[in-house]
N, C-alpha and C positions, 0 to 999 in steps of 0.2 A: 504493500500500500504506500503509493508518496503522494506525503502531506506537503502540503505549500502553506497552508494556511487552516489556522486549526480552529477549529467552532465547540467554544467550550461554553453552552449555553447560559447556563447556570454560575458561572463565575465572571468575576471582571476584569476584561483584560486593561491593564495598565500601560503596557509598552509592545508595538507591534516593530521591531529591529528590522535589519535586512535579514539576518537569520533565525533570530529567535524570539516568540512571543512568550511575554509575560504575564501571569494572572496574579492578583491579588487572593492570599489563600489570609490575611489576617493576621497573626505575628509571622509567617513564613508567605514563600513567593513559589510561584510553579513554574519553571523557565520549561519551556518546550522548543526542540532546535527540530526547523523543520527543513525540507529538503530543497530551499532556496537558497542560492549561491549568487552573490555577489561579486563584482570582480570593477575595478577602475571607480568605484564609488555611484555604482550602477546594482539595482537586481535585477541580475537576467531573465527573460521572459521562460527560459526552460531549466527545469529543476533536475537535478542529480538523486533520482530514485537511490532510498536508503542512505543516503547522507547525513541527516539528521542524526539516525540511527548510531553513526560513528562517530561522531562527533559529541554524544551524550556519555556514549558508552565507552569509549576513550576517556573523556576526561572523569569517569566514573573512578575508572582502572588506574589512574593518575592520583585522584582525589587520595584514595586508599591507600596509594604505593609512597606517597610523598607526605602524608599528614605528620610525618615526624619531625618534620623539617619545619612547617609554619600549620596551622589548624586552617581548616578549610570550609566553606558554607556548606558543604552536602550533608541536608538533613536524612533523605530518601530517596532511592531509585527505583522507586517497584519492584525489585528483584524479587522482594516476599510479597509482595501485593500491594496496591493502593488504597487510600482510605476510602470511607465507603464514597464520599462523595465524588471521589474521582472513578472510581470503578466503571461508568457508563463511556467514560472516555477511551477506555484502555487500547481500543485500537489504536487512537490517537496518540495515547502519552507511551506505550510499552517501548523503553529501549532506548526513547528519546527524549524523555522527560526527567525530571528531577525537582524536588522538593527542598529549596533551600533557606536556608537564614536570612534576615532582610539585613543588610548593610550599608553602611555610612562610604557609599563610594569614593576610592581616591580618584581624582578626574586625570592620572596619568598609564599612559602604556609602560610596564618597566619589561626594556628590552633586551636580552643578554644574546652578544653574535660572540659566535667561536670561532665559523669562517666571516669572511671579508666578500660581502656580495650584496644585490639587489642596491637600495637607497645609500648604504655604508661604503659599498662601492665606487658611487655615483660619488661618493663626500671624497673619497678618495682619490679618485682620480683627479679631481679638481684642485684640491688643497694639502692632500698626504695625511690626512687626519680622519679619526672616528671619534664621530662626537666633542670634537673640537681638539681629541687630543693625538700628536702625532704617531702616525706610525711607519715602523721600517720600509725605506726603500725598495720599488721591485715588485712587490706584491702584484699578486694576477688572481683575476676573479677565478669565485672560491678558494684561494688559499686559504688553510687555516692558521689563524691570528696565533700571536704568542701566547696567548689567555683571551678568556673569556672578555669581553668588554660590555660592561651596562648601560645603555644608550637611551635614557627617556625619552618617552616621545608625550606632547602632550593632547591629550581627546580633545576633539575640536567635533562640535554638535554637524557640524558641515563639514562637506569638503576633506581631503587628505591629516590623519592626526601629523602634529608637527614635531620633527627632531630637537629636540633642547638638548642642552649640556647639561650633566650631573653639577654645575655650579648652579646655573640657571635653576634648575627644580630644588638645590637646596636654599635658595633664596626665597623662592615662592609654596615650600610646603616644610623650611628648616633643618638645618643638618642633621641634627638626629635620628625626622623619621628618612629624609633622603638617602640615607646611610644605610638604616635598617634596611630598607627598599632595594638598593642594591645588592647588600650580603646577602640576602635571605633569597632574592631576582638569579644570583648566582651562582649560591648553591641546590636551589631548584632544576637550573638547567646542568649545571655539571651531574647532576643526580640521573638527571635525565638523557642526558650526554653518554655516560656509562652504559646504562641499559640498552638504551637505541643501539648501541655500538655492539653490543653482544649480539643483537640480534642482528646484523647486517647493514643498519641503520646510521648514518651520516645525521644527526641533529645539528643542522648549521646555525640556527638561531632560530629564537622564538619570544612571546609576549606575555606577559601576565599581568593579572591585574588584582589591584587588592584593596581591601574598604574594613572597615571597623566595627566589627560585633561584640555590642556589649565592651567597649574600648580598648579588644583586641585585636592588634592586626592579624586578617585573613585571608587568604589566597580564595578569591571569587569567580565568576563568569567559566571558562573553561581552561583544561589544562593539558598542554601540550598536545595538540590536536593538530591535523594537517592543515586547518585556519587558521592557527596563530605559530605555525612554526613551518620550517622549513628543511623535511626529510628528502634525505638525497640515499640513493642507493649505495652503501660502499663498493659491490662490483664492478659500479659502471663510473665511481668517481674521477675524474680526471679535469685538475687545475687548467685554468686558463679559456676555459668553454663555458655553456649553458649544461648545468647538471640534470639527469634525467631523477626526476623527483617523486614524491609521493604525496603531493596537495597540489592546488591550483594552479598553481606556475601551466601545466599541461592547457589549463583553457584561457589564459589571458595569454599565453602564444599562442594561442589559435587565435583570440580576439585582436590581437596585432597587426597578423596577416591578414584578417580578411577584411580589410580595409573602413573598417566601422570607423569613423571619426573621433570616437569615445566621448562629444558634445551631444549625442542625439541616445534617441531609444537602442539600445544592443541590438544582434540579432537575435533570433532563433539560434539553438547550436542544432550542428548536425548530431545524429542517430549514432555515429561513430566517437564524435567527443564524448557525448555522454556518457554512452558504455565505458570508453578509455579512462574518462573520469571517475566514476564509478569504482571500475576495480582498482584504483589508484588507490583509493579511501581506503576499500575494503582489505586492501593489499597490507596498508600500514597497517590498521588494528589486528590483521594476522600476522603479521612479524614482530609488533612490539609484543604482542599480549599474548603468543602463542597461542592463540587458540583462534578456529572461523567465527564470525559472528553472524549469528542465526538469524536469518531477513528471512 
């Protein structure tokens, strides 16, 4: 079944995202990620059947694997069942819903890149710098950086979130939490780093996001997922190219070439992207998590 858009009659919905809609459940939130894919700060008019699905369920498998490191909003994933009031929905919410904590959002992306690619790239080539700060000579896209680097970006309600300096965000949310934000930003993904890498898995960078429960900082929204990160195959790694991935990078190089303007309405994607996309997703959550995920 792919959901685009979820009809949860009886509840209200408070945020309808490019990916995922929100209901207000009362002290907790019901985030539903549904099989809409965005790309250039567009949602595309065709959906990646079972998407959702990866994308909950992924950052479920995350939620659990990493909770030692910072606490995290997941109250619930139906795994044992839903409460009753949800139960009429279940085709709706199974596999791609979640039942979270409501939180005092931080309005920034905290971004840790390991390799040197995509926008980090783009800074690079122009000035030699990642996030304002220099790096070695030489470098070729995706190579991997000496270390991890924490690169805020900050949510802009519109349009592209914006690159700032780890100075810049400790000015405007104070060094202490800026600090935390980073440590915590990067031992998240070095954690995550590891594991990808067992499995075949290249974690070149990725996003996270974190907000205040009961005046704890906590790892929200979702977690390391092929939406907010950037999986590259180790087999097929090779510096100095475009790396064949395991998230979206596959349909905004499609969206490139086929000449869409990225000012107007997207296309349609062909019958072949889709599927390619597709198993792209489903590709990742069986190689991180060892196991198929049952669609």
């Amino acid at each position: 079944m792919t959901v685009t858009e979820t009809r949860l009659d009886d509840l209200r919905l408070i945020h309808r995202g490019k990916v995922r809609d929100t209901y207000d459940l009362g002290d907790s939130l019901l985030m539903v990620a549904t099989d809409r894919l965005s790309a250039f700060d567009w949602v595309l008019p065709t959906p990646i059947p079972d998407r959702g699905k990866v994308l909950t369920s992924l950052s479920v498998y995350w939620f659990h694997k990493l909770r030692d490191i910072v606490p995290n909003h997941l109250i619930n994933d139906g795994s044992d069942g839903w409460p009753e009031e949800l139960r009429p929905y279940s085709d709706q919410l199974d596999k791609r819903a979640m039942i979270v904590r409501r939180a005092k959002r931080i309005d920034y992306e905290c971004v840790v890149r390991g390799y040197i690619t995509g926008s980090g790239w783009a800074e690079y080539q122009e000035h030699g710098t990642l996030a304002g700060k220099p790096l070695p000579e030489g470098l070729r896209d995706g190579d991997r950086l000496p270390e991890p680097v924490f690169t805020p970006a900050r949510k802009n309600e519109e349009g592209h979130d914006e690159n700032i300096s780890v100075e810049t965000l400790e000015n405007e949310v104070g060094r202490e939490l800026a600090t935390r934000l980073g440590d915590i930003s990067v031992r998240l993904y070095q954690a995550g780093l590891e594991h990808a890498s067992e499995r075949g898995i290249i974690l070149a960078d990725t996003k996270f996001e974190f907000g205040f429960v009961d005046g704890e900082l906590t790892l929200i929204d979702e977690a390391l997922t092929p939406d907010s990160s950037r999986f590259w195959l180790k087999s097929e790694y090779q510096p100095g190219r475009s790396q064949p991935s395991l998230d979206k990078q596959f349909v905004r190089d499609w969206l490139s070439g086929s000449g869409w303007d990225k000012n107007s309405p997207p296309p349609e994607l062909p019958a072949d992207v889709v599927e390619a996309t597709r198993s792209r997703y489903l590709e990742a959550y069986r190689l991180i998590t060892g196991e198929e995920l049952a669609v």
